[in-house]
C-alpha positions as CSV (number, residue, x, y, z in Angstrom):
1,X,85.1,32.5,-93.0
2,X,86.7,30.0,-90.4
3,X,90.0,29.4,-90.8
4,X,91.5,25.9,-92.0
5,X,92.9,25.2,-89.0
6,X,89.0,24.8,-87.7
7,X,88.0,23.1,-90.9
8,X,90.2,20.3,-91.6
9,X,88.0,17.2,-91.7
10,X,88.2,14.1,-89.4
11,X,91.4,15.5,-88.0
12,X,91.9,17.2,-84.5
13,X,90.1,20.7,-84.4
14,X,92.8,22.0,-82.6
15,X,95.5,20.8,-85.4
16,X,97.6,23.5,-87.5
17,X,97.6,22.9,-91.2
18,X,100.9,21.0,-92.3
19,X,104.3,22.8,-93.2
20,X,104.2,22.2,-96.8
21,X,107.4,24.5,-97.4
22,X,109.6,22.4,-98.7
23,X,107.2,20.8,-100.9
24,X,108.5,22.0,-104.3
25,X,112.3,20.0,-103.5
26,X,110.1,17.2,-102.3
27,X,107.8,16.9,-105.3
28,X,110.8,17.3,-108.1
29,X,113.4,15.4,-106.7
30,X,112.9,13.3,-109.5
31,X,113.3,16.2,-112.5
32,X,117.3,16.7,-110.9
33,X,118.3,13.1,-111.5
34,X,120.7,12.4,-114.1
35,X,121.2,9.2,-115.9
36,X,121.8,7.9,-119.2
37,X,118.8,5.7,-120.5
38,X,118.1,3.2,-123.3
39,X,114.7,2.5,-124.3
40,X,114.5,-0.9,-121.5
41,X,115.4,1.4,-119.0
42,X,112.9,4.3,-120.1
43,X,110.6,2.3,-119.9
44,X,111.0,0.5,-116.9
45,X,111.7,4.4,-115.3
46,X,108.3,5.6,-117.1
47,X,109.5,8.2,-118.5
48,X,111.0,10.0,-121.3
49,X,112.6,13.3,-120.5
50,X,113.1,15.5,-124.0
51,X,115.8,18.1,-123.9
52,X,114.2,21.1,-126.1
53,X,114.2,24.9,-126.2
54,X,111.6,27.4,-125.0
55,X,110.1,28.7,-128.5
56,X,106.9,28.8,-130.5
57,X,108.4,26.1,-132.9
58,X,109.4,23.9,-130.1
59,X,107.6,24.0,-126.6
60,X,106.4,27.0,-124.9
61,X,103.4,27.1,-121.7
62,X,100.3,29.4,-122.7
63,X,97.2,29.6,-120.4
64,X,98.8,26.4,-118.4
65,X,98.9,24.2,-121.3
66,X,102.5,23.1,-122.7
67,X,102.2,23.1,-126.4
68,X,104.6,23.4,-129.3
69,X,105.3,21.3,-132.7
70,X,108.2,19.7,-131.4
71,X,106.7,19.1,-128.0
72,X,103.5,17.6,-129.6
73,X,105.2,15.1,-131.9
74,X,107.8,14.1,-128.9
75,X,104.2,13.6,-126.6
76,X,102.9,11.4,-129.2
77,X,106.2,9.3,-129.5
78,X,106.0,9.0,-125.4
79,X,102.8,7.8,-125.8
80,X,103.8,5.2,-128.4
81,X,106.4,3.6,-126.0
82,X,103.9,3.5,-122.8
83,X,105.2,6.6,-120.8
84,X,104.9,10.2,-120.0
85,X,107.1,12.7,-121.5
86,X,108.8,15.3,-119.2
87,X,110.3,18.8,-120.7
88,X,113.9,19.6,-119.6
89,X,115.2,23.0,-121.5
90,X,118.6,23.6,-120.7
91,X,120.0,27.5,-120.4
92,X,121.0,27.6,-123.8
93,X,120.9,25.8,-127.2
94,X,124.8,25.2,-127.4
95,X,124.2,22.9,-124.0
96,X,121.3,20.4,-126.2
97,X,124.1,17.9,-127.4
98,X,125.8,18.3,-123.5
99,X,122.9,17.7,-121.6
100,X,122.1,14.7,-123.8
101,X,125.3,13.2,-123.6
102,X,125.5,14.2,-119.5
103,X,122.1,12.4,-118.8
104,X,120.3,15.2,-118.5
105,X,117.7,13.9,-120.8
106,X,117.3,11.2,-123.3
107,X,116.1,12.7,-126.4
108,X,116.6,16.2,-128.0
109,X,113.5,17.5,-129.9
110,X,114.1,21.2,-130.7
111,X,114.4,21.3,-134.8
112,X,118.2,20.7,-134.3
113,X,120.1,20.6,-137.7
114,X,122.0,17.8,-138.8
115,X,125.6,17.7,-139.5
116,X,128.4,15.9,-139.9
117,X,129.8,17.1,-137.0
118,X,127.1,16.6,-134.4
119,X,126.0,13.6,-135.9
120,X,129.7,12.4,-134.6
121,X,128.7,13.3,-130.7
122,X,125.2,11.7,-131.3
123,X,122.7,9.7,-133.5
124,X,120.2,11.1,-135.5
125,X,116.5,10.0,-136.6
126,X,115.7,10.5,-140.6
127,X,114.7,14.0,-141.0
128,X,111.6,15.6,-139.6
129,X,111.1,18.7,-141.3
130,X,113.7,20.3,-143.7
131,X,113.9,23.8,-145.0
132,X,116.9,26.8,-146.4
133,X,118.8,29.1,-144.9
134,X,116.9,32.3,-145.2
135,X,118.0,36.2,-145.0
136,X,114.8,38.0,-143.2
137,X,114.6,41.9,-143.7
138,X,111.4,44.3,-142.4
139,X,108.4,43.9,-145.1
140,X,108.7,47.5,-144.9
141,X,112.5,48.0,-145.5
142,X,113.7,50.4,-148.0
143,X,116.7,48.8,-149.6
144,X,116.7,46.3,-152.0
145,X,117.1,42.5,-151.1
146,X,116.7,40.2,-154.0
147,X,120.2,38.7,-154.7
148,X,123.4,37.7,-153.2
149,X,124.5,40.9,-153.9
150,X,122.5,43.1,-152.2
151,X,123.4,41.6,-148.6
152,X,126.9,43.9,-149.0
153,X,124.6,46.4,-148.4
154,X,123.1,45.0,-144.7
155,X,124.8,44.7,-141.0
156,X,123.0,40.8,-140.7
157,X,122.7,39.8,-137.3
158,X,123.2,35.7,-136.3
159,X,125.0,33.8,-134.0
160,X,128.9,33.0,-134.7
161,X,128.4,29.7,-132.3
162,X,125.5,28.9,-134.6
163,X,125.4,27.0,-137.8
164,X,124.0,29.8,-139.9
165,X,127.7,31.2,-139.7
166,X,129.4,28.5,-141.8
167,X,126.0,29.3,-144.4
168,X,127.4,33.1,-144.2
169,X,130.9,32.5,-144.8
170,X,129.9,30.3,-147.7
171,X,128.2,33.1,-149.2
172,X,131.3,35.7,-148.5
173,X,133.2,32.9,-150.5
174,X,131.2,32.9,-153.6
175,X,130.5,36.6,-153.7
176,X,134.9,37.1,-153.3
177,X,134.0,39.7,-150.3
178,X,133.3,39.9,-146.5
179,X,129.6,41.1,-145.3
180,X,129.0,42.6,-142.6
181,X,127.9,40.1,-139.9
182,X,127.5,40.8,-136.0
183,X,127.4,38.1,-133.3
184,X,124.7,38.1,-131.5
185,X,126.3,37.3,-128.0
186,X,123.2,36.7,-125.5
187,X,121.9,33.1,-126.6
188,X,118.8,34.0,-127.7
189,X,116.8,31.9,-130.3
190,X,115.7,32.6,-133.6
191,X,112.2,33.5,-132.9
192,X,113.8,36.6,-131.1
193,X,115.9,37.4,-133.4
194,X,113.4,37.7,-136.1
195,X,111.5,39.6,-133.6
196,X,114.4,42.1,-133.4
197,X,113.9,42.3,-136.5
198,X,110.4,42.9,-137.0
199,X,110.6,46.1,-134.3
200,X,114.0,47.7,-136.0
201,X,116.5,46.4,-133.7
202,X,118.4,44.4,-136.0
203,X,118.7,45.0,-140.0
204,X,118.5,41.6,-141.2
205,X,118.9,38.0,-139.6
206,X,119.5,34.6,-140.9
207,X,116.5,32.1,-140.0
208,X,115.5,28.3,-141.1
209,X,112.3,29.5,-143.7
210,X,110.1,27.6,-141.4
211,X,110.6,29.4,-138.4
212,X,110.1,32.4,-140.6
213,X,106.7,31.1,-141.9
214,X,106.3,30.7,-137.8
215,X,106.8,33.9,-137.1
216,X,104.6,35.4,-140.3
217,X,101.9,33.5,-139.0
218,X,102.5,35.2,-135.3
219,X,102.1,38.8,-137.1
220,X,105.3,39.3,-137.4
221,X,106.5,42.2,-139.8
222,X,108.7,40.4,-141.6
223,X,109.7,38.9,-144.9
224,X,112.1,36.7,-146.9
225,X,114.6,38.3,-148.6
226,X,116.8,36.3,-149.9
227,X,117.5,32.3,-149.8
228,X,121.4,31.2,-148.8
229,X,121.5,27.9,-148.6
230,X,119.7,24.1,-149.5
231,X,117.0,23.0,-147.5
232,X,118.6,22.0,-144.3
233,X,117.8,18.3,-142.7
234,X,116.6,18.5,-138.8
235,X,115.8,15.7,-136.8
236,X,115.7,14.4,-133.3
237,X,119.2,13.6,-131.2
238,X,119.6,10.6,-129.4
239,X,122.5,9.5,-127.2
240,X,125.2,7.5,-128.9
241,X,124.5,4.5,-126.0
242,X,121.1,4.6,-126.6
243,X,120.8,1.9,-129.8
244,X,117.0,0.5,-129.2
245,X,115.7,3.8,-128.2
246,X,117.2,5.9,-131.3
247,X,115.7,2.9,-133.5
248,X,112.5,3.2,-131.9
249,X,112.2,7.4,-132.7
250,X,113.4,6.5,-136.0
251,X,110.4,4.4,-136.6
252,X,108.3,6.5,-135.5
253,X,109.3,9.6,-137.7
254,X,109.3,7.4,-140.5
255,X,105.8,6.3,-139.7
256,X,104.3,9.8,-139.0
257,X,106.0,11.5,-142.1
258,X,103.3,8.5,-144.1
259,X,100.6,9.1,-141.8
260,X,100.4,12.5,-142.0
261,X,100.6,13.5,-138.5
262,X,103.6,15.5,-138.6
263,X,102.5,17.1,-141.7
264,X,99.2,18.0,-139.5
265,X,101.1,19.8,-136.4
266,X,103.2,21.5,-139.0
267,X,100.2,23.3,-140.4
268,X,98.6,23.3,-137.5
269,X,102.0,25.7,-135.6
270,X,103.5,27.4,-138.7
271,X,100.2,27.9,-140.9
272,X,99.2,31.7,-140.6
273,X,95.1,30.5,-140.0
274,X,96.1,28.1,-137.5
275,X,95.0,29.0,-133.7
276,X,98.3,28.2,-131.9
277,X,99.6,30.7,-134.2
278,X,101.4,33.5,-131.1
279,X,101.1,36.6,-131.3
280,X,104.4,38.4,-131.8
281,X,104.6,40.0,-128.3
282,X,104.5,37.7,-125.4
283,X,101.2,36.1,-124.3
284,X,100.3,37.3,-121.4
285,X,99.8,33.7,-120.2
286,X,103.0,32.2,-122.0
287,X,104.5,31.3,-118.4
288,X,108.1,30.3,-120.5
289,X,107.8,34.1,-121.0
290,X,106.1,35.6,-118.3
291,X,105.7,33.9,-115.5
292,X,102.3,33.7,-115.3
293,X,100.2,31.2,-115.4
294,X,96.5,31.5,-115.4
295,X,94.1,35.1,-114.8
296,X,93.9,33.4,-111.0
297,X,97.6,33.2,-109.9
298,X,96.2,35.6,-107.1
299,X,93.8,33.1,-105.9
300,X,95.9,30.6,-106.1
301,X,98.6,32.2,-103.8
302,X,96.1,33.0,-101.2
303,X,95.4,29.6,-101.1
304,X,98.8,28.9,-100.2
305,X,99.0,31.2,-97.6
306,X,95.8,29.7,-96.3
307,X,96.8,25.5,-96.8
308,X,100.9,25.8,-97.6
309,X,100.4,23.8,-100.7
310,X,102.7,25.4,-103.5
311,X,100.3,27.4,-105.4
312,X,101.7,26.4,-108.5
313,X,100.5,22.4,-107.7
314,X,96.8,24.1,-107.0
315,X,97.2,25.3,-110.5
316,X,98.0,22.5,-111.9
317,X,95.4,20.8,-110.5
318,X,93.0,23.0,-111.4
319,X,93.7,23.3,-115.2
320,X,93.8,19.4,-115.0
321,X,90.3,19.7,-113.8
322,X,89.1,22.8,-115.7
323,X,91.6,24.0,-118.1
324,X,90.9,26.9,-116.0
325,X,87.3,27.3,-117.0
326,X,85.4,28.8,-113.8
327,X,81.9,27.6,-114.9
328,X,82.9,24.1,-115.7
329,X,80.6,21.9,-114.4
330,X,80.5,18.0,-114.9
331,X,78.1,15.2,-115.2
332,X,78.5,13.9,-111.6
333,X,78.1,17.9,-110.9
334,X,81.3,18.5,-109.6
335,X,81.8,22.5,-110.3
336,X,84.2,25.3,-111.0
337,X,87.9,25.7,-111.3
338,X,88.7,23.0,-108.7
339,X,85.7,20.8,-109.7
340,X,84.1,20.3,-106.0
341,X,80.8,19.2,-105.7
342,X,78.8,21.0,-103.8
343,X,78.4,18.3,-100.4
344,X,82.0,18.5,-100.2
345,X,82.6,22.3,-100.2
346,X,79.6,22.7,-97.1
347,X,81.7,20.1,-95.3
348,X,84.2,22.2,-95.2
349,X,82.7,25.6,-94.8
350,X,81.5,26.7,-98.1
351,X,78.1,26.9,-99.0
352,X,78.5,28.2,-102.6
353,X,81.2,27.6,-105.2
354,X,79.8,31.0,-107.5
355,X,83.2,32.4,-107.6
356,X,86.6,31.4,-108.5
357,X,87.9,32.5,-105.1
358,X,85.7,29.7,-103.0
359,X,86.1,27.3,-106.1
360,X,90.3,27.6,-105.6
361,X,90.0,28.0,-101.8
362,X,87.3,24.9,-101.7
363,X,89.5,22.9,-103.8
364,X,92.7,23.9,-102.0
365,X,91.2,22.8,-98.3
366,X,89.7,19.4,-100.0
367,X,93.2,18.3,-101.0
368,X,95.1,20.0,-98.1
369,X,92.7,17.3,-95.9
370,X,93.2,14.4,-98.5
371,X,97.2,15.2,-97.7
372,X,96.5,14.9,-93.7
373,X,95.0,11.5,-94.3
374,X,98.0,10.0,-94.2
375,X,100.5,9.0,-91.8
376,X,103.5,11.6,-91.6
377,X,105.9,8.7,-91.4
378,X,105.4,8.0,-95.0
379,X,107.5,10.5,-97.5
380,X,105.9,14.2,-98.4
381,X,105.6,13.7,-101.8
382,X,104.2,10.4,-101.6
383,X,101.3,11.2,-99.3
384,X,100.8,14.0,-101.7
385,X,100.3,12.1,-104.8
386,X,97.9,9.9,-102.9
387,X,95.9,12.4,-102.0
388,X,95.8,13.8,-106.1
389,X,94.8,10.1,-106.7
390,X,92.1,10.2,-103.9
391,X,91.0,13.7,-105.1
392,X,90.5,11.8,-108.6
393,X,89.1,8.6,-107.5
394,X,87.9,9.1,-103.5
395,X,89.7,7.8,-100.4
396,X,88.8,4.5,-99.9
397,X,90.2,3.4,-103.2
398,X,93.4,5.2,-102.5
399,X,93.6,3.0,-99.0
400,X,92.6,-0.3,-101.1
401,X,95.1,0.2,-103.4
402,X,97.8,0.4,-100.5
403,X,96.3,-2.5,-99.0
404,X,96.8,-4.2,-102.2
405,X,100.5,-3.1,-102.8
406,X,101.3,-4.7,-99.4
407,X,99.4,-7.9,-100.3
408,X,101.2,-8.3,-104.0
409,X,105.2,-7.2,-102.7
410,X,104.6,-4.1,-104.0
411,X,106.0,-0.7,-101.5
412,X,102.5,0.5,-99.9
413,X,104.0,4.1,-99.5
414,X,104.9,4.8,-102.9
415,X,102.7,5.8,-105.9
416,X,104.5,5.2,-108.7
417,X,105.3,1.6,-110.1
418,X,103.4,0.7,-106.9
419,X,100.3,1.5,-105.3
420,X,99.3,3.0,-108.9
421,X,99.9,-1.2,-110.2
422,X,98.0,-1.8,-107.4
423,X,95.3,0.4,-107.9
424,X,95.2,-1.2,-111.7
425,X,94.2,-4.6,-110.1
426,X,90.6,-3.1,-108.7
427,X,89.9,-2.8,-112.7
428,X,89.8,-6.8,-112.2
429,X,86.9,-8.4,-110.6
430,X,89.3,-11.0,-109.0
431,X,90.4,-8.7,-107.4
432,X,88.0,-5.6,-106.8
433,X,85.3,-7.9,-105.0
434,X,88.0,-8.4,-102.6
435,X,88.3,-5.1,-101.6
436,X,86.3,-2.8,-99.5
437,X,85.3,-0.4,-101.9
438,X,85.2,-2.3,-105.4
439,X,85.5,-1.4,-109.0
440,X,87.6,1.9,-109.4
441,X,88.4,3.6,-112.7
442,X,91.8,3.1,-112.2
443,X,94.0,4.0,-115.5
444,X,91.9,7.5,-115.4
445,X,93.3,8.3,-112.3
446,X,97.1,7.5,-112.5
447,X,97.1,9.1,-115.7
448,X,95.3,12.2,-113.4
449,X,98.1,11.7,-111.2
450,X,101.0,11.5,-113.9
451,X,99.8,14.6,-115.3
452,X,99.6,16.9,-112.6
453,X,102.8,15.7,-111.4
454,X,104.4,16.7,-115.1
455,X,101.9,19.9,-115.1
456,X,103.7,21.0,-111.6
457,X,107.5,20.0,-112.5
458,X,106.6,22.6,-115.7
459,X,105.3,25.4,-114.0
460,X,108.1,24.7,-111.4
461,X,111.1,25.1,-113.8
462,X,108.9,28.4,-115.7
463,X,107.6,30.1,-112.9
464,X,109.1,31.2,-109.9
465,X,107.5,30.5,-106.4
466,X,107.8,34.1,-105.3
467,X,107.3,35.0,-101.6
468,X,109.9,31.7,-100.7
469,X,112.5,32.9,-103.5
470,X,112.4,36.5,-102.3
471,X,113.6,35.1,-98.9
């Protein structure tokens, strides 16, 4: 097969592919900023950045696709106000309320409790799901856990920096005795620690009963054994600066807990029969957990090496075309992983798309040539977003739209809040019959744009690049 630097369409045949090596900085510049935000601003920034925690109740990455309860419902809320929703997930649960209150994000969505005491650092929507305090044991352990009583005879595992512990030391209190409680020291959540628990590590640990339904429903050996506290009220954080936007979440959980919806992606996360129930070891796609991200990370790396494109943006291009489906075909008969149609892989050297390797490796080269179309003076990662929107929507309407940014006072070499507006005004025959190549779908592709550029920021902060990072 001919290499790329013999392939590359309608530029020199003697050109080298581009040094794309920096790429990942270039591309998530944006995910480092930090800035506090009320709603005007969110929305002016198109954004909404939610601070959550890498767990099955919250958010977690299986097969490429981000998913989780908490995740779900803040997607839909994003969607309510007009912009996309990026993840942030900070090293630890104790730096949620920081990060908020640093700028880091805008909104904490991670079934945080609600207390007095946070709520004096930051403001707090009406409850979205509530549930006790629960002891969890092994289903198959041998001593007796049905009263108060009984936990004298356990070692329970929980976190001292948690608010399980004040539920503990209430319990010492009315039983007149200490138990024996162990800190667990290394941060992690309380899916793992009921998954100590289910493979003998730990005795007994306190969990919130939902996340212990979760973990049931995962296959997890586990049971309740006995309830410590009332049902316990957790909502969403907002920062204290941030009036109209905390108004606007707290609309919006009021609304959904009458519409149903967040009764539906309750059952449809914590009910044993859902789906999106995980198993309790790690998926072997679950890139939060593995670092992997799809059966053809492989293919996708050689495609690096061939194009220098991060292999992680060909990923997430390809599950925005695919979902990773290597016989996806579609109705304009675009094919494969990569979704090529056939003329275009023979133009540049492939005469069949039968594999995933020359789907990837097609796909790869098409947008490696999109990239070259533009002029090196304008920013990396802006000539690379141009060529996701003209490997949505073709070229020509890519070069209208800049055309049309210049025209309107818009900045011709940027995609967001500009050529993308731009691009909006070919939906408008005012406009489109003015330009060379007409009518263009336009809202399909920036939202093809917007996700693969949310897609790759995820799979940046989950997986790492490899080969680069070992340097």
């Amino acid at each position: 097969m001919a290499p790329l630097a013999l392939m590359l369409l309608l530029c020199g045949a003697d050109e080298e592919p581009e040094d794309h090596s920096n790429l990942e900085v270039a591309l998530t510049r944006h995910t480092r900023e930090v800035y506090a935000a009320d709603l005007d601003e969110i929305k002016k920034r198109g954004v909404l950045r939610m601070l959550t925690r890498n767990n099955s109740a919250s958010y977690y990455i299986a097969r490429g696709e981000q998913r989780g309860f908490e995740y779900e419902l803040a997607k839909a809320f994003a969607k309510s106000l007009g912009v996309r929703l990026a993840v942030v997930v900070p090293p630890s649960r104790n730096a949620l309320i920081k990060g908020l209150l640093d700028g880091e994000g805008d909104i904490i969505a991670a079934g945080t409790t609600i207390t007095a005491a946070r709520g004096e650092k930051v403001l707090f929507t009406p409850t979205v799901v509530s549930a006790p305090r629960v002891v969890t044991t092994h289903e198959h352990i041998v001593k007796p856990l049905e009263t108060l009583e009984d936990l004298a005879a356990f070692q329970v595992h929980l976190s001292f920096r948690s608010t399980t512990l004040r539920d503990m030391r209430a319990v010492e209190t009315k039983l007149g005795r200490a138990l024996s409680l162990i800190d667990v020291t290394d941060g992690v959540e309380m899916e793992e620690m009921v998954n100590r628990v289910g493979t003998g590590q730990y005795e007994a640990t306190v969990i919130d009963e939902d996340l212990l339904h979760l973990a049931q429903a995962a296959g997890e050996p586990v049971q309740t054994g006995v309830v410590i506290s009332e049902p316990r009220d957790k909502g969403w954080a907002v920062h204290p600066g941030a009036p109209a936007l905390h108004a606007a979440a707290s609309e919006f959980i009021e609304k959904h807990q009458k519409t149903g919806l967040i009764r539906i992606l309750y059952g449809k996360y914590y009910r044993a029969n859902s789906r999106f129930a995980q198993p309790s070891q790690p998926h072997d796609y679950r890139a939060d957990a593995a670092g992997v991200i799809s059966p053809y990370d492989d293919l996708f790396k050689e495609a690096e090496a061939e194009t220098g494109l991060d292999w992680r943006l060909l990923a997430a291009v390809a599950y925005t075309e695919s979902r990773f489906d290597a016989k996806a075909e579609s109705r304009f008969g675009a094919k494969g992983l990569m979704q090529v149609l056939p003329s275009t892989a023979r133009s540049i050297g492939f005469k069949s798309l039968a594999d995933p390797r020359s789907q990837i490796m097609a796909g790869a080269r098409y947008l490696a040539r999109l990239v070259s179309r533009f002029d090196s003076s304008i920013a990396e990662r802006q000539r690379v977003r141009f060529a996701l929107a003209a490997y949505n929507a073709g070229l020509g309407h890519v070069y209208d739209a800049r055309r049309l940014a210049e025209s309107t006072g818009k900045d011709p070499d940027r995609w967001f809040q500009n050529v993308e507006e731009a691009l909006k005004l070919k939906m408008d025959r005012r406009w489109h019959e003015k330009t060379r190549h007409g009518y263009c779908r336009a809202v399909e592709t920036i939202q093809y744009v917007s996700s693969i550029q949310s897609r790759y920021d995820v799979y940046v902060r989950h997986v790492k690049h490899g080969t680069r990072d070992a340097e």
